[in-house]
C-alpha positions as CSV (number, residue, x, y, z in Angstrom):
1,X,0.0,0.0,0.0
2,X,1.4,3.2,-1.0
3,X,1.8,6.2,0.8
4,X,2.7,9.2,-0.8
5,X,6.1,11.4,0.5
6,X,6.9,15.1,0.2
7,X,7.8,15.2,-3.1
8,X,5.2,14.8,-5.8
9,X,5.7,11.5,-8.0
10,X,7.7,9.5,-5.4
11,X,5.9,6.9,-2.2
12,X,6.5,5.0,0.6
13,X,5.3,1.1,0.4
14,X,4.1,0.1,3.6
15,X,3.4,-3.4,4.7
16,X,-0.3,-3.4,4.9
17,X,-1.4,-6.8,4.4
18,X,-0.3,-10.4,5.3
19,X,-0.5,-13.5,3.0
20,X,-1.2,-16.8,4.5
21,X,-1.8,-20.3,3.1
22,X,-3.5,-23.2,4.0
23,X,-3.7,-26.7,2.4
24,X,-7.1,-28.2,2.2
25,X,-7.9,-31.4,2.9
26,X,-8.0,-31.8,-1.4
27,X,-4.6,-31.0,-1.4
28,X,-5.9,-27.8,-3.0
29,X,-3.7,-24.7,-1.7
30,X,-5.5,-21.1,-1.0
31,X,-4.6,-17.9,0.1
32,X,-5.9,-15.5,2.7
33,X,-5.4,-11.9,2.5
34,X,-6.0,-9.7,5.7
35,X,-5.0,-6.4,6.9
36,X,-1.7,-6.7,9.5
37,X,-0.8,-3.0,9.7
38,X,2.9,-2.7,11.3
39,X,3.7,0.2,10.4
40,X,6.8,-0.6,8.4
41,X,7.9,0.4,5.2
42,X,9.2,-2.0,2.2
43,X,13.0,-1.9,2.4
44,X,15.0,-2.4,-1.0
45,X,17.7,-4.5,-1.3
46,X,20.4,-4.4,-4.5
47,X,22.7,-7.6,-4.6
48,X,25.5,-5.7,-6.2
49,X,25.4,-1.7,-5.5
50,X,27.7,-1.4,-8.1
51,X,25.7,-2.4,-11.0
52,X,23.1,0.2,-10.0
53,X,22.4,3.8,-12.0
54,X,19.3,5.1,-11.4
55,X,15.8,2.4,-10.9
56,X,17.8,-0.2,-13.1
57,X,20.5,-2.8,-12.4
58,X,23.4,-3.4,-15.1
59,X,23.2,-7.0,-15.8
60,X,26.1,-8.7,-17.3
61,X,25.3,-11.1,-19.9
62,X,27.6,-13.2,-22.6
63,X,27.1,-11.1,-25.5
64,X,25.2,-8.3,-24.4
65,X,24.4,-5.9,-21.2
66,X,20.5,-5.6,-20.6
67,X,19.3,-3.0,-17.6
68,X,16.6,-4.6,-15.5
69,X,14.9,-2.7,-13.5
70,X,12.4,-4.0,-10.9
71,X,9.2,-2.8,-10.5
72,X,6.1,-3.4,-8.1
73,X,2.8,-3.2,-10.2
74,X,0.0,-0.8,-8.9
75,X,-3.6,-2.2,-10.4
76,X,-5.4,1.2,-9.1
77,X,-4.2,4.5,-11.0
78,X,-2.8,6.7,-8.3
79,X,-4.3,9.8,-6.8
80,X,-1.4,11.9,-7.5
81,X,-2.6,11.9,-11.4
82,X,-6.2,11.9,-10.9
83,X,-6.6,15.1,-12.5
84,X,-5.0,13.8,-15.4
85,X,-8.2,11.7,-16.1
86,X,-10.3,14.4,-15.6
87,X,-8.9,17.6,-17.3
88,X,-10.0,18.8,-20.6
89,X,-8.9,17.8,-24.0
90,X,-9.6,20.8,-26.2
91,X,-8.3,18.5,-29.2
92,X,-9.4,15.3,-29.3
93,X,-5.7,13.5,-27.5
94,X,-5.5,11.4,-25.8
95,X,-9.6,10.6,-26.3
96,X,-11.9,8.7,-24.4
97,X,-11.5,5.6,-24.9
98,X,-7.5,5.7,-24.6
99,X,-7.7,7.1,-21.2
100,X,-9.7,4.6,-19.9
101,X,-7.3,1.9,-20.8
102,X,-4.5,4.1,-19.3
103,X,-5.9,4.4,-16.4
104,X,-7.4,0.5,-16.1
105,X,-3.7,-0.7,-16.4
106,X,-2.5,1.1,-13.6
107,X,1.0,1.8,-12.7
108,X,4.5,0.6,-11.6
109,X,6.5,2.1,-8.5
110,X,10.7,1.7,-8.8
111,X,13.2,2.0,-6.9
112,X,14.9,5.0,-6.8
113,X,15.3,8.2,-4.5
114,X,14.3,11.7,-5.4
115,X,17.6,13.3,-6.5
116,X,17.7,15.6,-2.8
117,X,17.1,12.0,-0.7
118,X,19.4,9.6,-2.1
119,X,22.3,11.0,0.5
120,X,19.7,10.2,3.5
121,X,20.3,6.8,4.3
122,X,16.9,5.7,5.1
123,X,15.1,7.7,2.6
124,X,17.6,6.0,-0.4
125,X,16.3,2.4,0.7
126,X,12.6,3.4,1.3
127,X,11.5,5.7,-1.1
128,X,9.9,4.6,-4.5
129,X,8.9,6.6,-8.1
130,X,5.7,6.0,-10.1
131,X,6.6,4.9,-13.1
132,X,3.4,5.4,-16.3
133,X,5.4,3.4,-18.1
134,X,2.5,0.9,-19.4
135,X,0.3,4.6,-20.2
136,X,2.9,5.9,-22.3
137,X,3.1,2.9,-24.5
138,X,-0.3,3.0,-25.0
139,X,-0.4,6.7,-25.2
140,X,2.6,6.8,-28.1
141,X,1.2,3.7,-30.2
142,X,-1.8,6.1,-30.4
143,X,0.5,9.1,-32.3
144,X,-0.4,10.0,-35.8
145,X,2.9,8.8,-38.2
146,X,4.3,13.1,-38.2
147,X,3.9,12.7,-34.0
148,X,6.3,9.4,-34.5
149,X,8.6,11.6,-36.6
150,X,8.7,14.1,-34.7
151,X,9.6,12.5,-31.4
152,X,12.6,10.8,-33.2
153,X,13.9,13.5,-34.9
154,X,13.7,15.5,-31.5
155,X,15.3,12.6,-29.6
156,X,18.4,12.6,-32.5
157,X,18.7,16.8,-32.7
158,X,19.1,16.8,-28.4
159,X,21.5,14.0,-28.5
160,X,23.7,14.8,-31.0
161,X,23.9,18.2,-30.9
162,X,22.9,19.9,-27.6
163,X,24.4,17.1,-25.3
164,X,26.9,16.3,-27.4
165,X,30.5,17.1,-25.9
166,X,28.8,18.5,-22.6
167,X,27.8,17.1,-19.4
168,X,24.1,17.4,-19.4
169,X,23.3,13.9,-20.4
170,X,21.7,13.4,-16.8
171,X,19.6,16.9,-16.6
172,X,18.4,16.6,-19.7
173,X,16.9,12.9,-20.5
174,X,14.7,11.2,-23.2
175,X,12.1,11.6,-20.8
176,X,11.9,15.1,-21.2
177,X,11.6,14.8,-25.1
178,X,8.4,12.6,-24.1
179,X,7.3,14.6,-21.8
180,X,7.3,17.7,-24.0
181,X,5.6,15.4,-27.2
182,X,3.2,14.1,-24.6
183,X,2.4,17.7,-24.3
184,X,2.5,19.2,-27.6
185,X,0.3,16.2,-28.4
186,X,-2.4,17.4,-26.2
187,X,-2.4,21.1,-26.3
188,X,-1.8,21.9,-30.1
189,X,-4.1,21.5,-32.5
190,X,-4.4,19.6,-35.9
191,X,-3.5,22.4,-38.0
192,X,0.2,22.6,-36.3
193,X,0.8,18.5,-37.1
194,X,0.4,19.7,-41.4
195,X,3.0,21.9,-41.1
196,X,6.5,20.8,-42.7
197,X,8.9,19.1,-40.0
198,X,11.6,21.2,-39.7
199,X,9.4,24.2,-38.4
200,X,7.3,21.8,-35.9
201,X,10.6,20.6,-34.5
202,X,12.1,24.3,-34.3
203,X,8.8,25.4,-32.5
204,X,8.6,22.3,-29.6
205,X,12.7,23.3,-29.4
206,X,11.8,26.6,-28.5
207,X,9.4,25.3,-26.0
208,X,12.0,23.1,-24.5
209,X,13.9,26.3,-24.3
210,X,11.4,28.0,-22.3
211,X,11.3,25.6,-19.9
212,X,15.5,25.3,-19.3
213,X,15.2,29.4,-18.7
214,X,12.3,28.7,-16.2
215,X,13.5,25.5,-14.8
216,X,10.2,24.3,-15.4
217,X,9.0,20.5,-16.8
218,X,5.6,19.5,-15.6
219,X,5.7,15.9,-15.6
220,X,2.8,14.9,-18.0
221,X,0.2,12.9,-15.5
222,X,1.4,14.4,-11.9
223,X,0.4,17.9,-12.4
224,X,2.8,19.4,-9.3
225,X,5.7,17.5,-9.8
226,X,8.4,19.4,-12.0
227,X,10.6,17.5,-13.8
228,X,14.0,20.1,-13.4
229,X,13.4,20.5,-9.7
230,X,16.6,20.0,-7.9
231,X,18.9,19.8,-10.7
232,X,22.0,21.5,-12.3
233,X,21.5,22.0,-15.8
234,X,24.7,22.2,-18.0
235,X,25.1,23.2,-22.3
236,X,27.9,23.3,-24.2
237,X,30.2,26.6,-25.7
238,X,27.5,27.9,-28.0
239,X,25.2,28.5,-25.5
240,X,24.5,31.4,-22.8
241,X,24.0,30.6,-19.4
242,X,21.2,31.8,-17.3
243,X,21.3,32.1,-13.1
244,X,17.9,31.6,-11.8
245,X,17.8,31.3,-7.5
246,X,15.1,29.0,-6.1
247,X,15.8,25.8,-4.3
248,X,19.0,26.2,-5.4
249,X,21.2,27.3,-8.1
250,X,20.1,25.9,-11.7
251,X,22.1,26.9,-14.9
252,X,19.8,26.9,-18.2
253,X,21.2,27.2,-21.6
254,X,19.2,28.6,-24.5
255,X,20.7,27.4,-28.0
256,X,21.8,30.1,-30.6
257,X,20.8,29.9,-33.9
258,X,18.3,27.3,-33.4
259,X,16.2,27.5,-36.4
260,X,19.5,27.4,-38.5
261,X,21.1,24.8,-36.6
262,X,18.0,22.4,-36.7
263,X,17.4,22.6,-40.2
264,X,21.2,22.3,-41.2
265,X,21.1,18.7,-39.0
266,X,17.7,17.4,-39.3
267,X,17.6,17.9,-43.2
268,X,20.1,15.1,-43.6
269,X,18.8,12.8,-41.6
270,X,15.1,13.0,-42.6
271,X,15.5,10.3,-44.7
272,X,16.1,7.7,-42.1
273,X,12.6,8.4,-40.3
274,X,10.0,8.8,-43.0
């Protein structure tokens, strides 16, 4: 049973309820579930520390390295993102039907600390993230083809060019790519997905932009939890850096040239997505 801590996308699991079996006189086996409230909190235990980055473990394998990452599945959707089932949809995405399998498959919770716990020794073992990984699946097999483009091309232009040769790789993620198409997906309407690629891409760049210079990513289904919160963002040469005070001290860099620079490196490798 989850209970939620004080920052927005990560809980506590307590031990709520006890298991027992019994053996009838069949041979058949059955369970009993009922409530044994201790007050104690699931404890996670790695086998190998070292293997760890982030929710997933490094496994080792003959001819290949795979990243497991254990999960506990949630069947109920949580009640940090009910609103997300709720709010309006001026545009049709995600649409009726969609959300209600979302939120029907539930969630996952993994192990990992917010970024201002894992030093705590006690919060690093206890404290688990909700992962929507199952509703964003299901959310981006739901894209129209451009959306699909569009989310790759992104993914290639922020790898290659903004992160390359810097050491941002950790502020900025993949997940905020999603994130933002998740978003862009919802709140803009048809008439921006007929446009030509380059200027859709240059347009949810300069969004991503924005919300470096604010420190500001609203994570897609829990609608207080801020994706840059607590982080140090870093850009390469090209860019100029922007000091904004809050919970701490958070560099943003805003790309020069962007419109020229994303055409110049998107335009040769259009061909590999369509």
């Amino acid at each position: 049973m989850p209970t939620y801590s004080d920052f927005p996308g990560y809980v506590y699991l307590v031990l709520r309820y006890l298991l027992t079996k019994c053996t009838d006189d069949d041979g058949m086996c059955r369970y009993t579930c009922f409530t044994h409230d201790t007050g104690q909190y699931l404890l996670y235990r790695p086998v190998d520390t070292q293997s760890i980055h982030g929710p997933a473990m490094l496994i080792n394998d003959t001819y290949l390295d795979l990243d497991l990452v254990p999960c506990i599945r949630c069947l109920s959707w949580p009640p940090q993102a009910a609103d997300w089932q709720t709010r309006d949809r001026n545009y049709g995405w995600p649409d009726s039907a969609t959300v209600d399998r979302v939120v029907n498959n539930g969630c996952d919770v993994v192990h990992v600390a917010h970024r201002q716990c894992r030093q705590d020794e006690w919060e690093s073992k206890h404290q688990w993230r909700l992962s929507f990984s199952r509703a964003e699946i299901v959310l981006l097999n739901s894209w129209m083809p451009v959306q699909q483009i569009v989310y790759h091309m992104l993914r290639f232009f922020v790898k290659n060019k903004l992160l390359k040769d810097s050491d941002s790789s950790e502020s900025l993620s993949n997940y905020h790519i999603k994130t933002l198409m998740m978003w862009a997906c919802e709140l803009k309407t048809n008439t921006f997905w007929s446009r030509d690629l380059i200027r859709i891409c240059v347009n949810l760049l300069r969004t991503l932009s924005v919300w470096l210079t604010d420190t500001r990513c609203r994570h897609y289904f829990i609608g207080n939890c801020n994706l840059f919160k607590g982080q140090l963002l870093w850009r390469g040469n090209d860019c100029q850096p922007v000091e904004i005070t809050g919970q701490g001290t958070v560099i943003s860099m805003v790309c020069k040239q962007l419109h020229t620079e994303m055409f110049h490196a998107l335009s040769k490798q259009c061909f590999k997505f369509v």
